[in-house]
C-alpha positions as CSV (number, residue, x, y, z in Angstrom):
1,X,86.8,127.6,96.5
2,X,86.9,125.7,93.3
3,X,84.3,123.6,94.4
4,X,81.7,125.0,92.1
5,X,83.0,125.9,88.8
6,X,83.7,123.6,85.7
7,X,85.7,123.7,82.9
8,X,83.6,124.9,79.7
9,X,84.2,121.9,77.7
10,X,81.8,119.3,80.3
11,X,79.9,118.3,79.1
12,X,79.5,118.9,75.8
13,X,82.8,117.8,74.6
14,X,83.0,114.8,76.3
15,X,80.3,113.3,78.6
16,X,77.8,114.1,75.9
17,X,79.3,113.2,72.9
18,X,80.4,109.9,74.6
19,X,76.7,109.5,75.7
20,X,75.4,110.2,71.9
21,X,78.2,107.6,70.4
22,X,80.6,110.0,68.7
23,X,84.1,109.9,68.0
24,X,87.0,112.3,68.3
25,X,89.2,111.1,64.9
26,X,92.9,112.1,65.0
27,X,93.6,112.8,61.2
28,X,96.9,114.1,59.3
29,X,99.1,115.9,60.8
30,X,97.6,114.9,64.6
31,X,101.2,113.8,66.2
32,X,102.4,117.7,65.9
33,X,99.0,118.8,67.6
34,X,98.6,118.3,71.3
35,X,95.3,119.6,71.9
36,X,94.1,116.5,69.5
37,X,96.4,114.3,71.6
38,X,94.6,115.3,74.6
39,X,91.5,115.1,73.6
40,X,92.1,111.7,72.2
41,X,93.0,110.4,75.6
42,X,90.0,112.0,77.8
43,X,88.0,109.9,75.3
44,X,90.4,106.8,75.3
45,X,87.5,105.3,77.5
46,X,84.3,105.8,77.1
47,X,82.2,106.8,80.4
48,X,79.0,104.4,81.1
49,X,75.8,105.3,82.4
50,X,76.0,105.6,85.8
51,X,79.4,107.9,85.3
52,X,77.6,110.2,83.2
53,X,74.6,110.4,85.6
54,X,76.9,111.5,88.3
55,X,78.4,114.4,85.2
56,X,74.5,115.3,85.0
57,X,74.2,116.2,88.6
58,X,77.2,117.9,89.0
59,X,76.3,120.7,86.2
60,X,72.6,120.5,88.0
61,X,74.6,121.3,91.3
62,X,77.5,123.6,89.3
63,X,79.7,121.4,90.6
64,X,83.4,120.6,89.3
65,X,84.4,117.0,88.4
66,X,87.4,115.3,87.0
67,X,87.9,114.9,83.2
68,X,87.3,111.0,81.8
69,X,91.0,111.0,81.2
70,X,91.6,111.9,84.7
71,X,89.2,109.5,85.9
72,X,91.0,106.6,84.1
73,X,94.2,107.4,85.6
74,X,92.5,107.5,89.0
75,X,91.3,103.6,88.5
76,X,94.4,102.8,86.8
77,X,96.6,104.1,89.8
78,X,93.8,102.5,92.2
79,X,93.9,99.4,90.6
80,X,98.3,99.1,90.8
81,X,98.0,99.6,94.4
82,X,95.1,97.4,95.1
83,X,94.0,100.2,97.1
84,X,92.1,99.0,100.2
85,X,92.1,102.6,102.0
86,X,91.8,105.4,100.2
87,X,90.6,109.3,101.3
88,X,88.8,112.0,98.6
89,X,89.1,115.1,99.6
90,X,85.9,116.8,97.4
91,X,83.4,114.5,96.8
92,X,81.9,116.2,94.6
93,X,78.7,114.2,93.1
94,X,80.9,111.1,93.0
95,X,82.3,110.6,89.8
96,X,85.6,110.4,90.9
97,X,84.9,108.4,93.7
98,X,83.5,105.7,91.2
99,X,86.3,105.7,89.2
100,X,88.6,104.8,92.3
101,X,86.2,102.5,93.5
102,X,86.5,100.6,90.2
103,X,90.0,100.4,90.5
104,X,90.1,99.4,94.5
105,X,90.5,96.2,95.6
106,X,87.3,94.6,96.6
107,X,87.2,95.2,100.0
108,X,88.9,98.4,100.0
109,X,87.0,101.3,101.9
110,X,86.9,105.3,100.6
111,X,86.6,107.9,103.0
112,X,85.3,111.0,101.2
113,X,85.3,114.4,102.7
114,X,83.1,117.6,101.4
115,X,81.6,120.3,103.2
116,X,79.0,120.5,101.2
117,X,75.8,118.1,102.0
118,X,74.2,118.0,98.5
119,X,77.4,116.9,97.1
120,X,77.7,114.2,99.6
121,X,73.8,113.0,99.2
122,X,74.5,113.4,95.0
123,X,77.4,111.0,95.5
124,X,75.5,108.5,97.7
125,X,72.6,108.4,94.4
126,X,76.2,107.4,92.2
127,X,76.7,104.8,94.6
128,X,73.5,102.9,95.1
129,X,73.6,103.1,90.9
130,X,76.9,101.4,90.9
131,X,75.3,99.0,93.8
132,X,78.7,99.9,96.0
133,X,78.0,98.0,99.2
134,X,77.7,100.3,102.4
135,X,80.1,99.4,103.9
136,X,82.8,100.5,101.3
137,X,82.3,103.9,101.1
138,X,82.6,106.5,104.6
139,X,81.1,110.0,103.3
140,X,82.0,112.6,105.6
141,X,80.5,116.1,105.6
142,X,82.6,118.7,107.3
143,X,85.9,120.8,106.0
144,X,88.2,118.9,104.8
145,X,90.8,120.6,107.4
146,X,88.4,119.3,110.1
147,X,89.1,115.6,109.6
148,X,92.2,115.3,108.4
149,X,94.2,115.4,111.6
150,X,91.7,112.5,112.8
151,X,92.7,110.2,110.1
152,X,95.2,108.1,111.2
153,X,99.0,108.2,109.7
154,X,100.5,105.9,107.1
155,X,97.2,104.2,106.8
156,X,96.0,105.1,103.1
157,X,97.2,103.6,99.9
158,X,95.9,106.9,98.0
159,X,95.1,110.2,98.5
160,X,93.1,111.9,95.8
161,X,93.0,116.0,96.6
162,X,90.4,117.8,93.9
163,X,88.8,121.0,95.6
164,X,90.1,124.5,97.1
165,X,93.2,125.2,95.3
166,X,93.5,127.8,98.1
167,X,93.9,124.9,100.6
168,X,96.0,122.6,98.5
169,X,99.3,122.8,100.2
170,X,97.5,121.9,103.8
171,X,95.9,119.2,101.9
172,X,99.1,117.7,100.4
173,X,100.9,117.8,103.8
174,X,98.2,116.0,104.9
175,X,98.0,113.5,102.7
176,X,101.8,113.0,103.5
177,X,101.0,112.3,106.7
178,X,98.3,109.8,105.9
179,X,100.4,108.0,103.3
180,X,102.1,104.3,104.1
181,X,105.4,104.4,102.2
182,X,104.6,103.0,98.6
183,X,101.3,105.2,98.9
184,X,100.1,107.7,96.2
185,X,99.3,111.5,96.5
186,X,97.1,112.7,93.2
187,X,96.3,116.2,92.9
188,X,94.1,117.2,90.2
189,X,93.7,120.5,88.6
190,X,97.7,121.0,89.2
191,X,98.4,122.8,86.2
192,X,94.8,124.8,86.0
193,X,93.8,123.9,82.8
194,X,97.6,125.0,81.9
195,X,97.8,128.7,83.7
196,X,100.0,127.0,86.5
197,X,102.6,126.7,82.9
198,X,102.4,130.2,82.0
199,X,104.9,132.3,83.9
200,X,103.0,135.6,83.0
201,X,100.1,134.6,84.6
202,X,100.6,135.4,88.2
203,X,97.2,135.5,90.1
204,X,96.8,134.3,93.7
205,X,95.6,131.3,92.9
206,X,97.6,130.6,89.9
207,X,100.8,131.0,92.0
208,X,99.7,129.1,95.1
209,X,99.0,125.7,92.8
210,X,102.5,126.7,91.0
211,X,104.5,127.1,94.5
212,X,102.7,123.8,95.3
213,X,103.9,121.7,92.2
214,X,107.6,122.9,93.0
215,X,107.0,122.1,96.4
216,X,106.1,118.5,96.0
217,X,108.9,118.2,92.6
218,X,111.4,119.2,95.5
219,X,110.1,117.3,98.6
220,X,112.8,114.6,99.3
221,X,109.9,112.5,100.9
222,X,108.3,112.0,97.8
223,X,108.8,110.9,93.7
224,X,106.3,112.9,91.5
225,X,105.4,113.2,87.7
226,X,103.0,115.6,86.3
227,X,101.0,114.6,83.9
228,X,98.9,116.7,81.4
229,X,95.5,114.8,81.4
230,X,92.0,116.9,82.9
231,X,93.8,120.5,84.0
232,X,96.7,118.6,84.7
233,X,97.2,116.0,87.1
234,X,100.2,115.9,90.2
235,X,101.4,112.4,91.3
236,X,103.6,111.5,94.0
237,X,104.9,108.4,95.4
238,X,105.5,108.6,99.5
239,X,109.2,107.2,100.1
């Protein structure tokens, strides 16, 4: 389970040069580079406070959480569908979650799913700092796998999937399911910090989030892009 690893940049590359007011400058020669692309646009948007707490609790918990950039495209894509039911599957310490809650419509609701109880009671910290009612957010601890079939279908406006590459193909059908037409499916960590793009790697867990991609690209029910913020993010429209 990928619950529990992070990318080697966070934080120093981002969260903390955000937090100590640097600036990644895209100089000469920039437009032929896309590592300086990218890391222009994970810092496009500077994280706040409360965000950055959430990053701090995460490393404390060696926990994994989205990129900035991927954050930004979660409240962006929130904030199109004026999401007012939404499911997380990996909570994480929240910093995700605050990003789509941002983007939500004001009464919209987030049910987050994580096996892991520290997780959940690290997120719950993120959102009395954010001062997110109660009554928006519906943190659930058991497997994933557990409470998906309970959720009821075509119901959500998004479904964000960010932990256990080795489950993501039951997630995605899942979140098929649980889709209204219109909805959005978001997987992060598609393209594994690009190994999913590199046809000589060919680990377990490399091909299953490979097969998955092409999956979803070829699944009549849905419209997808994949888009090369964070280890890659996976968006798909439900028909």
């Amino acid at each position: 389970m990928r619950t529990c690893e992070r990318p080697e940049w966070f934080p120093r590359t981002i969260a903390a040069q955000q937090f100590e007011g640097a600036a990644i400058t895209i100089g000469v020669g920039a437009q032929d580079d896309p590592t300086a692309a990218w890391a222009f646009s994970e810092t496009y948007l500077a994280e706040d406070v409360t965000i950055l707490r959430a990053r701090e609790r995460a490393a404390e918990l060696g926990c994994a959480t989205v990129s900035p950039g991927t954050g930004a495209l979660l409240q962006v894509v929130a904030a199109a569908l004026r999401a007012r039911a939404v499911v997380e599957i990996g909570t994480g310490t929240g910093v995700a979650a605050l990003w789509l809650l941002r983007g939500m419509a004001p009464d919209g609701v987030l049910t987050t799913i994580d096996p892991e109880s520290e997780h959940q009671r690290a997120a719950k910290t993120a959102f009395a700092e954010e001062g997110v009612p109660v009554h928006r957010t519906r943190t659930i601890v058991r497997p994933p796998l557990d409470v998906l079939p309970r959720l009821t279908d075509g119901a959500y406006d998004l479904v964000l999937v960010s932990i256990d590459p080795q489950a993501y193909a039951e997630y995605v059908e899942a979140a098929v399911r649980l889709l209204r037409p219109g909805g959005v499916l978001v997987v992060v960590d598609a393209l594994l910090g690009g190994r999913v793009a590199d046809p000589d790697l060919r680990d377990e867990t490399t091909a299953l989030v490979r097969r998955l991609a092409h999956a979803v690209r070829d699944d009549a029910r849905l419209t997808p892009a994949m888009v090369p913020v964070g280890e890659g993010t996976l968006l798909a429209v439900r028909r």
